[in-house]
TIDO-380525 format. One record per residue: z, y, x of N, C-alpha, C, CB in turn; residue in one letter; residue number from 1. Coordinates in Angstrom, 3 decimals. Each point is the difference from the previous one (the first is absolute). Glycine has a CB too. Layout:
// residues N
       n_zz       n_yy       n_xx      ca_zz      ca_yy      ca_xx       c_zz       c_yy       c_xx      cb_zz      cb_yy      cb_xx   residu   num
          Z          Y          X          Z          Y          X          Z          Y          X          Z          Y          X        A   NUM
...
This chain:
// residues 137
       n_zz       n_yy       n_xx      ca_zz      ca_yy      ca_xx       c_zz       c_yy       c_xx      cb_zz      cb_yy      cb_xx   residu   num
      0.841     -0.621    -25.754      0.034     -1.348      0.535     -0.481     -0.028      1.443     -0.365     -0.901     -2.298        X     1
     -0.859      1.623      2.639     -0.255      0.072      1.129      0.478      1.180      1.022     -1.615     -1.312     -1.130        X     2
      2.650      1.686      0.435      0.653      1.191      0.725      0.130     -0.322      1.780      1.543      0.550     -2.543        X     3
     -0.925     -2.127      2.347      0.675     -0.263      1.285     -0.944      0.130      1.043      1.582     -1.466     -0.970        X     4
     -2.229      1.128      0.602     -1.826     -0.416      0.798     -0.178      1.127      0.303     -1.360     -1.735     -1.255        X     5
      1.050      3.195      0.643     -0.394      0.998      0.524      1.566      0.528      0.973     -2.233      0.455     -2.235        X     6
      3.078     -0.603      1.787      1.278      0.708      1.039     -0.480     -0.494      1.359      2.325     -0.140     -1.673        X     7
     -2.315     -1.245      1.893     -0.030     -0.908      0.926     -1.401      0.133      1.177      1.446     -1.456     -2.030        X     8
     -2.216      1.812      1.209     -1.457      0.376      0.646      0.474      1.593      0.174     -2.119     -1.914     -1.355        X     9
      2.875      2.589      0.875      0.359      1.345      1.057      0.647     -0.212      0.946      0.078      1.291     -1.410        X    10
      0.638     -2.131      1.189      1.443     -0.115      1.249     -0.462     -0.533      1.051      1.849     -0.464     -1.388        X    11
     -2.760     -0.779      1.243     -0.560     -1.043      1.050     -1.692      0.436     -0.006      2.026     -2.300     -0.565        X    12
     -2.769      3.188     -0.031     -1.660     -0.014      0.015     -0.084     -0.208      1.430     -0.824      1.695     -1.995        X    13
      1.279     -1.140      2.679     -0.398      0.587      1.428      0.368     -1.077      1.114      0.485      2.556     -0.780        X    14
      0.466     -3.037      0.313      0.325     -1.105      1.037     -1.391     -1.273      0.001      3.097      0.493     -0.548        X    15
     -3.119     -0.468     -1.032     -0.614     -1.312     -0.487     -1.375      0.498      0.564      1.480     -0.922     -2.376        X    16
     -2.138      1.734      2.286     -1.416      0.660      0.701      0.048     -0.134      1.036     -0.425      1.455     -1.107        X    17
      1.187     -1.165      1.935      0.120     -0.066      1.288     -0.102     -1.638      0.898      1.420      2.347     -0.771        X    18
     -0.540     -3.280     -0.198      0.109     -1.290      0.571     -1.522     -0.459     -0.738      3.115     -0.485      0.288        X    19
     -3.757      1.012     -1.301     -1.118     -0.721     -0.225     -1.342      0.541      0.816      1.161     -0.534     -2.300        X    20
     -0.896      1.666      2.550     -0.846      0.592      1.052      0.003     -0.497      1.351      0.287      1.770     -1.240        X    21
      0.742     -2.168      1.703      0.179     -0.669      1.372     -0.766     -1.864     -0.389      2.924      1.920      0.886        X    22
     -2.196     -2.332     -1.950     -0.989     -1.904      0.003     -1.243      0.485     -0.484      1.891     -2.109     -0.913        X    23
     -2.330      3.301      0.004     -1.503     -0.714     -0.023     -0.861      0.907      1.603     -0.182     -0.388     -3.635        X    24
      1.241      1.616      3.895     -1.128      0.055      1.574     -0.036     -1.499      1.397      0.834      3.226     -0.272        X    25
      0.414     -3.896     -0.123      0.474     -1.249      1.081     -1.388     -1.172     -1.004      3.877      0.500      0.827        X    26
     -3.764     -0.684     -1.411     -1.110     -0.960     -0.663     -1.589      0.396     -0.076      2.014     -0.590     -1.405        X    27
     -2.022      1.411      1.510     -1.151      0.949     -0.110     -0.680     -0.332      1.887      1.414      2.360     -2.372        X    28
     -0.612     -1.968      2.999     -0.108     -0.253      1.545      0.080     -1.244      0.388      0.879      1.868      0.370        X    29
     -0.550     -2.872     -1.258     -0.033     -1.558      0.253     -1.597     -0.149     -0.050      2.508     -0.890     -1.226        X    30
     -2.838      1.169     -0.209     -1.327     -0.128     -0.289     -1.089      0.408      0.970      0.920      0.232     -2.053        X    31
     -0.694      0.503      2.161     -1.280      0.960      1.163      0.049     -0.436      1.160      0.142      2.116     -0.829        X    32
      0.877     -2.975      1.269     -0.069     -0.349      1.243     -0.229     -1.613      0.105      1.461      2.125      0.562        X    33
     -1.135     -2.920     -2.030     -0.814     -1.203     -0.580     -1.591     -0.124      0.561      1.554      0.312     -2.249        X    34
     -1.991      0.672      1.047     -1.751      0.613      0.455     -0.402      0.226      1.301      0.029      1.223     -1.833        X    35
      0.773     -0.328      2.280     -0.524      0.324      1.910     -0.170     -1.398      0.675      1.648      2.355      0.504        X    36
     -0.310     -3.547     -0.747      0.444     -1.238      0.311     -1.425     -0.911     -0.347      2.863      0.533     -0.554        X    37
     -2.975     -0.358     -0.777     -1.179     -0.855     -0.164     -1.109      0.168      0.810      0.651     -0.082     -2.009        X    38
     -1.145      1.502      1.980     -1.317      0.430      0.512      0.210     -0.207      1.214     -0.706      1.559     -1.473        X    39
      1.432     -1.327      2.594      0.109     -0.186      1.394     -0.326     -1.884     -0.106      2.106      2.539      0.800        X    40
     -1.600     -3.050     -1.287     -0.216     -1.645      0.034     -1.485      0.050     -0.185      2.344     -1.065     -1.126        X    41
     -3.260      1.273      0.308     -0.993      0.089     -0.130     -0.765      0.463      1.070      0.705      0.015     -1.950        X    42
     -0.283      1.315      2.793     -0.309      0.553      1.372     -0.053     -1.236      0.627      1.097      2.289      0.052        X    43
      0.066     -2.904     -0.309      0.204     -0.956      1.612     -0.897     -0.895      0.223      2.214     -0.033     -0.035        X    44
     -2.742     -0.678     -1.609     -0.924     -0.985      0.011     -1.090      0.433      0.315      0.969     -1.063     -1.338        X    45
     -1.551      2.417      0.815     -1.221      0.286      0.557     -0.039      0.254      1.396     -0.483      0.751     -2.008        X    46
      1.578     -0.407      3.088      0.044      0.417      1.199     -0.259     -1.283      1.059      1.577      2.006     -0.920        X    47
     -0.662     -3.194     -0.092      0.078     -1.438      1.082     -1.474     -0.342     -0.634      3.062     -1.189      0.342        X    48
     -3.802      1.022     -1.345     -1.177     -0.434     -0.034     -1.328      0.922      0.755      1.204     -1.125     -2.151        X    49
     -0.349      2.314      2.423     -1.081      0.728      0.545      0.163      0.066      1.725     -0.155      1.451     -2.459        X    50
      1.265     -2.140      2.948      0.307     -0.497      1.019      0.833      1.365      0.940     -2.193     -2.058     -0.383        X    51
      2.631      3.032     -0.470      0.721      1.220      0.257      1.340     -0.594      0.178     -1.439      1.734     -1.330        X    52
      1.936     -2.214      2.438      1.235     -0.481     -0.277      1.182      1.485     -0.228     -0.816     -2.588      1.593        X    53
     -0.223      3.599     -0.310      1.531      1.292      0.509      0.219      0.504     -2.013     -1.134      1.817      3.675        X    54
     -0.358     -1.805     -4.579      0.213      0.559     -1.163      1.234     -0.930     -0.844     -2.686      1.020      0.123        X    55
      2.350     -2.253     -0.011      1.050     -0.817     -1.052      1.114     -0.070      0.695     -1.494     -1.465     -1.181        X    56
      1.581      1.677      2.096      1.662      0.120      1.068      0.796      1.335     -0.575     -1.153     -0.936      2.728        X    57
      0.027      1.893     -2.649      0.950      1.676     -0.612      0.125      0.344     -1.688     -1.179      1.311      2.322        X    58
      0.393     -1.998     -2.668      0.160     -1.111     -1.484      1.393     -0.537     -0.518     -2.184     -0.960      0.807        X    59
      2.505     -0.128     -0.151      1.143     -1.007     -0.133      1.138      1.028      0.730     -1.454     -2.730      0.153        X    60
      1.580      4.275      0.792      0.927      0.698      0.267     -0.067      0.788     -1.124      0.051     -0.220      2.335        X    61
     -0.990      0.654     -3.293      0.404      1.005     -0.659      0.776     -0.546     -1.087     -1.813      1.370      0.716        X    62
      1.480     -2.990     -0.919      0.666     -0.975     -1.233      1.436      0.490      0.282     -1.643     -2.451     -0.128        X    63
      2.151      2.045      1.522      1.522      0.264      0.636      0.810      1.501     -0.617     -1.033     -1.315      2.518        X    64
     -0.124      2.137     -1.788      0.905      1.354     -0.342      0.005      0.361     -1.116     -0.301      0.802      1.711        X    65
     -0.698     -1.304     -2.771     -0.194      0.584     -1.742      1.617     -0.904     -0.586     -3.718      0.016     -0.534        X    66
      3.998     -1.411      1.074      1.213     -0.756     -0.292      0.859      0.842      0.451     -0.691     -2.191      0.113        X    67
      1.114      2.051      1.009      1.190      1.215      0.565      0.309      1.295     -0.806     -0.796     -0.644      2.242        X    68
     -0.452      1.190     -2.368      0.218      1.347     -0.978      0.073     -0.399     -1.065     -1.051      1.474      0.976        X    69
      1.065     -2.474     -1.769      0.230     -0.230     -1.977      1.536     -0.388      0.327     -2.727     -1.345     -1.474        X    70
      3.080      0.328      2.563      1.129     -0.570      0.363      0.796      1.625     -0.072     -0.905     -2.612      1.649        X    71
      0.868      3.241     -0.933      0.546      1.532      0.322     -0.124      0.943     -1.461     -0.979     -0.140      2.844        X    72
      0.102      0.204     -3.058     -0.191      0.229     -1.654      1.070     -0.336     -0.863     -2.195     -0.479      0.285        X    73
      2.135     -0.797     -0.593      0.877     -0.440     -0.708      1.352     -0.158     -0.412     -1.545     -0.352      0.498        X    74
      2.183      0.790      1.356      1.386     -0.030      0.271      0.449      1.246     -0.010     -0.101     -1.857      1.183        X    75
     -1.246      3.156     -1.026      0.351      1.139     -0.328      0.318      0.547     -1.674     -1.299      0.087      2.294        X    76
      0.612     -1.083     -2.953     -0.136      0.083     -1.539      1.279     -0.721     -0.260     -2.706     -0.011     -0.479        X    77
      3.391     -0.665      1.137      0.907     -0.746     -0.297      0.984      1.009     -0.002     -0.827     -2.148      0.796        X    78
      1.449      2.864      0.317      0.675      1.216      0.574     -0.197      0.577     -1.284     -0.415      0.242      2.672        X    79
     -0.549      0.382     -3.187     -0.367      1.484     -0.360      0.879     -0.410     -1.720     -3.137      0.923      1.774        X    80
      2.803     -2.178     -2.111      0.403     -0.403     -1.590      1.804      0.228      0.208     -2.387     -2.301     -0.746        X    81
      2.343      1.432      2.221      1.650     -0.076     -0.491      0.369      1.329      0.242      0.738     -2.429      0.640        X    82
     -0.912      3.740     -0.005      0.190      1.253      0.315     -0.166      0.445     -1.742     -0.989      0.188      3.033        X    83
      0.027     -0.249     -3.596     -0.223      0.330     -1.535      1.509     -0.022     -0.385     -2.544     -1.180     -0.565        X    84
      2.587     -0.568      0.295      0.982     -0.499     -1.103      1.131      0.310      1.272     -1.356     -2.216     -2.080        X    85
      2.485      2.468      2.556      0.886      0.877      0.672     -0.026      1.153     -0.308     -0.064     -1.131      1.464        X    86
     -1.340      2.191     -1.212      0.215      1.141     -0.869      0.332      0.436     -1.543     -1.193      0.002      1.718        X    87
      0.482     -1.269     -2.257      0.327     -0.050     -1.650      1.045     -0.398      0.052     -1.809     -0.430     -1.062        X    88
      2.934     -0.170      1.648      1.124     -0.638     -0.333      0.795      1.335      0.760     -0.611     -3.072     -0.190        X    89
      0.727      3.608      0.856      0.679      0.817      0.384      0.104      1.143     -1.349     -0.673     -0.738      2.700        X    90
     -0.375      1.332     -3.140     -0.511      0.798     -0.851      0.329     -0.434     -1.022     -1.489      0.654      1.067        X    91
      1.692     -1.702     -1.679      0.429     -0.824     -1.023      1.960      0.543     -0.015     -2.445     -2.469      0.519        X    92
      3.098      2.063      0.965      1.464     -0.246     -0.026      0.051      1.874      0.095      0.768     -3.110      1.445        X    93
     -1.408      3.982     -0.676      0.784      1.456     -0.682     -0.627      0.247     -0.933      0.719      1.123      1.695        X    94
     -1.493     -1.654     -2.676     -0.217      0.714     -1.771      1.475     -0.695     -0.362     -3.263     -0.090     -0.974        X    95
      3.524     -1.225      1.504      1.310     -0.482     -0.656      0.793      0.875      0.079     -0.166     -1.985      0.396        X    96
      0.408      2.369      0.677      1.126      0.558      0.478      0.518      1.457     -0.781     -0.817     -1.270      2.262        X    97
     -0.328      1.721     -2.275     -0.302      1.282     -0.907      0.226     -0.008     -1.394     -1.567      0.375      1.465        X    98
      1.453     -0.927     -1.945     -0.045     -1.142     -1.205      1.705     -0.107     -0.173     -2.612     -1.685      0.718        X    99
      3.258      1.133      0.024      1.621     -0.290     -0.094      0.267      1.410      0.306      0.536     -2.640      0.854        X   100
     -0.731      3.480     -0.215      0.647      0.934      0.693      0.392      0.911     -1.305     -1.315     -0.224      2.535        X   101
     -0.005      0.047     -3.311     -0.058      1.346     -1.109      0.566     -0.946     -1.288     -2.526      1.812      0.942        X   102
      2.769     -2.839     -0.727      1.121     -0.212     -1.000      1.389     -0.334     -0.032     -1.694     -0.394     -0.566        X   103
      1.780      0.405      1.755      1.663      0.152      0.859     -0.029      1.276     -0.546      0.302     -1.366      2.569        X   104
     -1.384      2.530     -2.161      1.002      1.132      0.039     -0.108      0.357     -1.583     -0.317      1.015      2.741        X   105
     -0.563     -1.252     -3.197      0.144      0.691     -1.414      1.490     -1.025     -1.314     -3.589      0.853      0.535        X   106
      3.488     -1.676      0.098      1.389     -0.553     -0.495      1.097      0.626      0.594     -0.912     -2.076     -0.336        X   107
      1.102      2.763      1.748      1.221      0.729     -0.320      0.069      1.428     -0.049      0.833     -1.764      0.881        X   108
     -2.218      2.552     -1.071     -0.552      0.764     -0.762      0.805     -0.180     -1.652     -2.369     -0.178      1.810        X   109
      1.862     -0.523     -2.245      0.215     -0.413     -1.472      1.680      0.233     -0.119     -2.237     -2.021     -0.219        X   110
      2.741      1.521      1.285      1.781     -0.588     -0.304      0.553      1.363      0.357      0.278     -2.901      0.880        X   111
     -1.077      3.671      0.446      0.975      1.346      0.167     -0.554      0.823     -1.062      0.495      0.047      2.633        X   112
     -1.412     -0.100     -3.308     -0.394      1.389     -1.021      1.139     -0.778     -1.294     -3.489      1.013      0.671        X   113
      3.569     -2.046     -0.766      0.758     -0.050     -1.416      1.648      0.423      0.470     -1.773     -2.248     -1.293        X   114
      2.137      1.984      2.726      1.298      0.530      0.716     -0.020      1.586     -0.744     -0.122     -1.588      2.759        X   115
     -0.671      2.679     -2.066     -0.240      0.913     -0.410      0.131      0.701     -0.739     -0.564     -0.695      0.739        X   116
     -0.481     -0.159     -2.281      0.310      0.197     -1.520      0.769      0.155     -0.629     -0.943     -0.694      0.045        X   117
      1.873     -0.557      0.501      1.410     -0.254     -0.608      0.936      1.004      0.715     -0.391     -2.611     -0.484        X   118
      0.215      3.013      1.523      1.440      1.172      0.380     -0.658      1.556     -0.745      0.978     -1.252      3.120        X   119
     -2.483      1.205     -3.345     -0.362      1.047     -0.188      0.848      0.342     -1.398     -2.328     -0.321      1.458        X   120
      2.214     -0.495     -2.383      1.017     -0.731     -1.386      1.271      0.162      0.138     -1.309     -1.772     -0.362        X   121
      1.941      1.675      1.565      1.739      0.223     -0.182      0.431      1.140     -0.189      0.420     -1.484      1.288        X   122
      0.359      2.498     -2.154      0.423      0.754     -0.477      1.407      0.415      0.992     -1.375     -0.847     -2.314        X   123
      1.167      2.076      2.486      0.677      0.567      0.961      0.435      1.666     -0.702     -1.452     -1.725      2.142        X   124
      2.625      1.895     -1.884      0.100      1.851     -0.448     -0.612      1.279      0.677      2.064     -0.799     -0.562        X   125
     -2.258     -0.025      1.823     -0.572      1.456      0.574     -1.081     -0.124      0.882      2.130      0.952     -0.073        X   126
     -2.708     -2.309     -0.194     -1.119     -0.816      0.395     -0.220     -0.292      2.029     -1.195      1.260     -2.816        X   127
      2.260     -1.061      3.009      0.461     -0.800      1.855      0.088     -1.039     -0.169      1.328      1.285      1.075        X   128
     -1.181     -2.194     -1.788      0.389     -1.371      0.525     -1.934     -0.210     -0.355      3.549     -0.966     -0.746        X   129
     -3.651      1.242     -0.495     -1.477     -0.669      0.198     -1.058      0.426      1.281      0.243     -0.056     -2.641        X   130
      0.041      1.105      2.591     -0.773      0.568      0.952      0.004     -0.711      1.336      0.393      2.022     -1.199        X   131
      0.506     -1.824      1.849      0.851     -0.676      1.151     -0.808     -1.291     -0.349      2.732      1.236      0.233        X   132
     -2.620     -2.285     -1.292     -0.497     -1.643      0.387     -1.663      0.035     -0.423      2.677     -1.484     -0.732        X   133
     -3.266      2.217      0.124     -1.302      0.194      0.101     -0.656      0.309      1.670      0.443      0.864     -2.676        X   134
      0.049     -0.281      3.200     -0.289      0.133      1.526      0.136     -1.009      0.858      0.589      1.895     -0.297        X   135
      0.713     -2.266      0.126      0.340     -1.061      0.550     -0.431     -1.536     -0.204      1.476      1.666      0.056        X   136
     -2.472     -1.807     -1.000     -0.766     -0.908     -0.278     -1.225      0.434      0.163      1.437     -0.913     -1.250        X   137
């Protein structure tokens, strides 16, 4: 019953790891830069109450560049999933392909060996004619 499930987790494990490895490192880097986000706010208040303006000024720049880089983050995680699922879909269409190929050929596999059989079967006196269409098939 659960056959399909395990085929499917061979065919696709790797893709599917891969795209889940890319959102939880892109979410993972949201978070941490949440925290940095928070704590710098906290900097800032202690800097303007402590009358440090240059500290809460390089404060409110690091807010900027931690955004820019999750912003950049994210669109790289964006890239990297759809690169995944393209590779799984590519990888997906030649197992197909492979898949038809070997039953194209073994169907006329199948049709020339019974060709074969049957001339191998035709009765001849001095065995040239069979011979002759066994080759020739």
């Amino acid at each position: 019953m659960f056959g399909w499930i395990s085929g499917f987790i061979d065919d696709h494990g790797e893709t599917i790891m891969g795209i889940f490895r890319v959102v939880w490192d892109t979410i993972k880097g949201i978070f941490e830069r949440v925290v940095e986000n928070i704590q710098s706010v906290f900097r800032i208040f202690s800097a303007i109450f402590s009358g440090d303006w240059s500290a809460a000024w390089d404060e409110v720049l690091k807010i900027g560049e931690r955004f820019m880089g999750t912003i950049e983050n994210v669109l790289s995680g964006i890239v990297n999933i759809g690169r995944n699922l393209i590779e799984g879909l590519w990888n997906g269409i030649n197992a197909m392909r492979d898949w038809i190929t070997n039953k194209v050929t073994g169907f006329f596999d199948n049709i020339l060996g019974g060709v074969r059989r049957f001339f191998e079967r035709v009765p001849s006196i001095d065995g040239t004619y069979k011979n002759h269409m066994t080759l020739c098939v």
